[in-house]
C-alpha positions, 0 to 999 in steps of 0.5 A: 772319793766323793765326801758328806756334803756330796752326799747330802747334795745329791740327796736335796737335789733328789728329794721328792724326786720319783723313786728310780732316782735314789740310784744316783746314789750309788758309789763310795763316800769318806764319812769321818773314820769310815768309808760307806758304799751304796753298793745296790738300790732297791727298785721301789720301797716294796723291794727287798732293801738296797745294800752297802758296805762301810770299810774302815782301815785298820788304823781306826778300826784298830782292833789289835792283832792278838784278837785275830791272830788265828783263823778260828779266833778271826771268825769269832771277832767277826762273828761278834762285830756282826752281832753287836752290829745287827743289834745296833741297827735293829734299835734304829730300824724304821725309825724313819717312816715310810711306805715298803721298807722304808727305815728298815736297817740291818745286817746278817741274822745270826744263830748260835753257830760261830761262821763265815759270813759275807756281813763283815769280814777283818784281813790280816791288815785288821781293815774291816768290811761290814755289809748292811741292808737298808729301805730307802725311804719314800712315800708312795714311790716318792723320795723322802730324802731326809729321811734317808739323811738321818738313816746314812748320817745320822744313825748308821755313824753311830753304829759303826763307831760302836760295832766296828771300832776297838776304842768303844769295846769292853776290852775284857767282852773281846778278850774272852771271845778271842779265849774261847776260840782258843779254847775250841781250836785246842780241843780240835787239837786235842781230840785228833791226837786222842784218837776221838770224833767228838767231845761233849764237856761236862755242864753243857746245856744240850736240849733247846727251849722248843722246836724252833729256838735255838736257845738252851732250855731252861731247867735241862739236866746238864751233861756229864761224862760217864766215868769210863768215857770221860777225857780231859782237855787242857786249855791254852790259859791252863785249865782243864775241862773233862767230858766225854769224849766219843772215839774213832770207831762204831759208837751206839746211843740208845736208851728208851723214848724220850730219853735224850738219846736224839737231843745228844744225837743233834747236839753232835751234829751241830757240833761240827759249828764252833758256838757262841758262849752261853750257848751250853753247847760251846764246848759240844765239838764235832769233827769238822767233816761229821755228815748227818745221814737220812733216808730221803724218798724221791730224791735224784741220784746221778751216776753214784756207786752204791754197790757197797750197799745195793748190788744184783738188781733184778732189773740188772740196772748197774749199781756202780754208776747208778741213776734215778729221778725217784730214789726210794728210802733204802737207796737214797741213804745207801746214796747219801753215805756214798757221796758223804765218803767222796765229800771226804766225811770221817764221821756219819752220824745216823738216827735210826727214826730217819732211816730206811729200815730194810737200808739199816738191818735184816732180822734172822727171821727175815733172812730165814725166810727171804734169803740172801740171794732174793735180796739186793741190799746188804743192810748197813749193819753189815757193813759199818765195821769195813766203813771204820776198819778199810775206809776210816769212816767212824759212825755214831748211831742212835738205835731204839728198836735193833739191838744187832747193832750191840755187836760191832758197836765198839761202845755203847751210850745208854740215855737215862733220863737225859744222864749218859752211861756207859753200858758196853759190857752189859750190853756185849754180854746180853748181846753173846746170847743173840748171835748174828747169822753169818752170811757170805757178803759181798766184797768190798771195795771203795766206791768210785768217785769220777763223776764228771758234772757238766754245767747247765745254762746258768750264764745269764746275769739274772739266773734267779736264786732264792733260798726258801728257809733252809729247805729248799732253794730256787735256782733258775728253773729248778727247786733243789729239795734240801730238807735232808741235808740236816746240818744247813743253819740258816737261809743265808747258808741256803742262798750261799749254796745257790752262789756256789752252784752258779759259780761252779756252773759258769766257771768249773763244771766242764765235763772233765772235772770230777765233783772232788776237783770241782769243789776244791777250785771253789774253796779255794776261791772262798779261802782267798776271797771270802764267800762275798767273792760269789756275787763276782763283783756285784752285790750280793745277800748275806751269805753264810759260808757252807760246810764242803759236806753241803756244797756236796750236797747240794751238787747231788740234789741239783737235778739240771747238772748232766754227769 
């Protein structure tokens, strides 16, 4: 193990040196309480920044074990160090000037949601690893040592005490996080044993401030329960939160146009993610396995069975192991519900705004006019009862226009002015006099899930992989379209899913494993290593660990992949 002053020699020794020399640095460094590694230096200062690591055992980390005890409760110690981390470096960032990068420090952007991150990591021992970025700095493509010497031995000590170290927290700031996992974890609990797919709890804040902030809105009605909904949750310190509980089944929100009905929609979908406190979404919790689905014009489906929803296709083209380069709006969703079942979803979650309409319902008068047997598509209406009653699969549904669905719905949300009420009765009711037309449909089956992928050629060291915000994403050749994949929360979980797909690539995908079999071997990987494990021993971006559902997903969009 190399020591400070090996450091600072090797930095005089390089000082004003051409900038390719800063790669002399690489390796690891005992610096008082921690250990910090230059794991990657950047090319040139216009470069992204070079990348290290600092690991602190857990005798100076010492964090103590009833902070970390359960899984949840880890996530949210190293979610919080992440954030008091990046907070840290941010205020000493460019601090040290330079041409490109120079003095920039860093670490993982986060968001609201409370996830696994590549930033820092804590094991059972409480030894921690946090990951930053910094561009060393030069002028021109000269090295500026000492710069670099006030960035390494200066600011960055500093941080890491203050982070990463139990002995410079609030004790009462990590205890509350640690309660609030708790908390999440007990309402999971409670909510399977409820027989319920979601809770919103009474005060949550669930409109942002705009389109593109993730903060609460300021002013925003607060969400209360109707009474003929409302449940309550003990938690584990002994107090009981009530709100509305969503159980298994159909369940419809409407209401008018601006109303609220998509804002609680969306809320529910990111329930899914436990949130950070002062979020107003905190207690806004979600089946872990809840998958949004949409329409998705052109998108490529391989060897997919969607003959629960489309079938008899004047093409004769066979719908049980179904493929297009260019799928339409109607068989797109039929799709994404399909391979939603096979991710192992238990909830859909659909907006009537973002669905094919001909995929959702057929009125009486168009079945009078074309009728059943001109027409391929069973529409989802008649199928969301068997998805619940032979599959397991409960849907909640936003419905603005089609008030069909007012029959198999096992409950039914009004949105008034961003207030829930519960207007099943009335609804059922008004619904007697609409009777549905009574078709003979199709039987149904469970779709096949045997798709076999065989890997394309992602075995070279430079496969190139870059996420594009969080709709898109270059891997190799190819551009994967992600835009549908609604519950994706940052680029860091973007690049992740191009990590997983290389990986699975270069590892699993040999043409006998399915899908299924494919992404359990790579969980299983994330679970024992940590999503850092998909750099495969070199340094990687941060990365946000993603969801089963858009691992998934990205698999269904990656048009290179032969089944």
């Amino acid at each position: 193990m190399k020591t400070e002053q090996d450091l600072r020699a090797l930095l005089t020794r390089i000082d004003h040196r051409g900038y390719p020399a800063y790669k002399d640095l690489t390796g690891a460094y005992q610096l008082g309480r921690f250990v910090l590694s230059i794991d990657h230096v950047q090319g040139d200062p216009f470069a992204a920044p070079s990348q290290l690591s600092v690991r602190l055992d857990a005798k100076e980390a010492a964090f103590p074990a009833s902070l970390f005890r359960l899984p949840r409760q880890k996530r949210a110690l190293e979610d919080t160090l992440t954030r008091r981390f990046g907070k840290l470096l941010e205020e000493v960032s460019f601090r040290v000037k330079g041409s490109g990068q120079s003095g920039r420090m860093g670490t993982c952007p986060c968001g609201p949601e409370i996830v696994e991150r590549s930033s820092c990591h804590i094991d059972d021992k409480g030894n921690v690893v946090a990951r930053l970025e910094a561009g060393f700095p030069a002028a021109g493509r000269t090295i500026q040592a000492r710069g670099l010497e006030r960035m390494l031995l200066e600011f960055l000590p500093r941080c890491v005490t203050d982070a990463l170290c139990y002995d410079q927290w609030d004790k009462k700031t990590l205890q509350a996080v640690a309660d609030l996992a708790q908390d999440q974890e007990a309402i999971r609990t409670q909510m399977a044993q409820q027989g319920l797919c979601a809770f919103v709890a009474d005060g949550s804040i669930l409109p942002r401030a705009s389109g593109v902030s993730e903060q609460p809105m300021a002013g925003a009605v607060p969400f209360y329960a109707p009474e003929s909904m409302a449940v309550k949750m003990t938690l584990p310190k002994g107090g009981v939160l009530r709100g509305m509980g969503i159980a298994r089944g159909i369940t419809l929100i409407c209401g008018g146009g601006y109303h609220g009905k998509s804002t609680l929609l969306q809320a529910i979908e990111k329930g899914v993610y436990d949130h950070i406190a002062g979020d107003g979404r905190e207690y806004v919790l979600t089946d872990e396995t809840a998958m949004k689905i949409r329409a998705e014009d052109g998108r490529s489906v391989y060897k997919t069975d969607i003959s629960l929803f489309i079938h008899d296709l004047p093409s004769g083209k066979d719908t049980r192991n179904f493929t297009t380069k260019d799928a339409s709006g109607s068989t797109s969703e039929a799709a994404n519900v399909v391979e939603a079942m096979e991710a192992g979803s238990r909830l859909l979650l659909l907006d009537e705004d973002t669905s094919a309409t001909n995929f959702l319902v057929r009125d009486a008068l168009m079945q009078r006019v074309i009728c059943r047997e001109m027409e391929p598509i069973t529409p989802f209406l008649d199928r969301i009862e068997a998805l619940y009653t032979q599959f397991g699969v409960s849907v909640v549904l936003v419905a603005g226009s089609s008030g069909a669905f007012f029959h198999p719905a096992n409950h039914i949300l009004q949105m008034d002015r961003y207030v829930p009420k519960d207007i099943t009765a009335i609804a059922k009711k008004a619904a007697a006099a609409f009777p549905l037309q009574q078709t003979d449909l199709p039987s149904v089956k469970m779709p096949c899930f045997d798709r076999r992928p065989k890997a394309p050629a992602l075995t070279g060291e430079r496969v190139k992989i870059k996420p594009l915000g969080m709709d898109s994403l270059a891997l190799g050749r190819e551009t994967l379209d992600l835009r549908a994949v609604e519950q994706i929360i940052s680029s860091e979980e973007t690049a992740a899913l191009g990590y997983c797909l290389r990986y699975a690539a270069r590892h699993l995908m040999d043409g006998k494993r399915t899908v299924q079999q494919v992404v359990d071997a790579l969980e299983e990987v994330l679970n024992q290593q940590t999503v850092a494990a998909l750099g495969e021993g070199r340094a990687v971006p941060f990365l946000v660990r993603p969801r089963r559902q858009e691992i998934f997903a990205a698999i269904d969009r990656y048009r290179e992949l032969t089944f």
